[in-house]
Each structure stands twice: as structure tokens, then as C-alpha cells.
C-alpha positions, 0 to 999 in steps of 0.5 A: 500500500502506498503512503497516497493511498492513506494520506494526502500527501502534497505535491511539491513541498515534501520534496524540499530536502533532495536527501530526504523527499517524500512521494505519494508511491512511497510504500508504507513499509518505506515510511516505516524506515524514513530516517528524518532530517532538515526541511519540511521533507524531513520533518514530513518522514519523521511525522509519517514514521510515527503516523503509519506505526500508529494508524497500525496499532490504532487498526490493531483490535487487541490495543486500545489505542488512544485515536481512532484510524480516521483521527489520525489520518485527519491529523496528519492530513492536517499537519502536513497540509499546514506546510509548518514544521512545529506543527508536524513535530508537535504531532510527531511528537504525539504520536511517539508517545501514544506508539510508546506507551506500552501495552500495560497503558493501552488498556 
């Protein structure tokens, strides 16, 4: 599955940092390994990483995950949209912490 498939990935400024660009085809299992970095781009694959692990354990019956599938979609749908980088490292942020919480504090 690729990243366009579950996101809305805008056309252009995920490309900013020529090491660190972000393509709708990019596969899930791509974003899972973005390793971040300068520029909206970067911060667009660090937000992503965290994104994909959570709609993932979101989609994972067995773990009560503190956001639904589609509220995270629409955060991520958001923050990238904004084109500002606090914002996506705020929710990266987020995210890290609800994907590190444990399974003890998912239920």
C-alpha cells in the first residue's frame, strides 16, 4: 500500500530536502524506515514514521489505542497540509508517545 493511498500527501513541498523527499508511491513499509532530517521533507518522514506505526496499532483490535484510524489520518492530513514544521513535530511528537506507551497503558 502506498503512503497516497492513506494520506494526502502534497505535491511539491515534501520534496524540499533532495536527501530526504517524500512521494505519494512511497510504500508504507518505506515510511516505516524514513530516517528524518532538515526541511519540511524531513520533518514530513519523521511525522509519517510515527503516523503509519500508529494508524497500525490504532487498526490493531487487541490495543486500545488512544485515536481512532480516521483521527489520525485527519491529523496528519492536517499537519502536513499546514506546510509548518512545529506543527508536524508537535504531532510527531504525539504520536511517539501514544506508539510508546506500552501495552500495560493501552488498556
Amino acid at each position: 500500500m502506498e503512503l497516497g493511498d492513506v494520506f494526502d500527501i502534497p505535491d511539491g513541498s515534501m520534496t524540499d530536502n533532495e536527501e530526504r523527499p517524500v512521494y505519494k508511491t512511497d510504500t508504507l513499509i518505506t515510511a516505516l524506515n524514513y530516517q528524518g532530517g532538515e526541511g519540511l521533507s524531513g520533518m514530513a518522514q519523521s511525522l509519517l514514521r510515527a503516523a503509519v506505526a500508529a494508524v497500525l496499532n490504532a487498526a490493531t483490535e487487541e490495543i486500545n489505542y488512544p485515536l481512532t484510524v480516521g483521527d489520525i489520518i485527519m491529523q496528519v492530513n492536517n499537519a502536513l497540509a499546514s506546510n509548518d514544521r512545529i506543527e508536524m513535530e508537535d504531532l510527531k511528537d504525539e504520536l511517539d508517545y501514544y506508539n510508546n506507551l506500552g501495552y500495560d497503558e493501552w488498556w
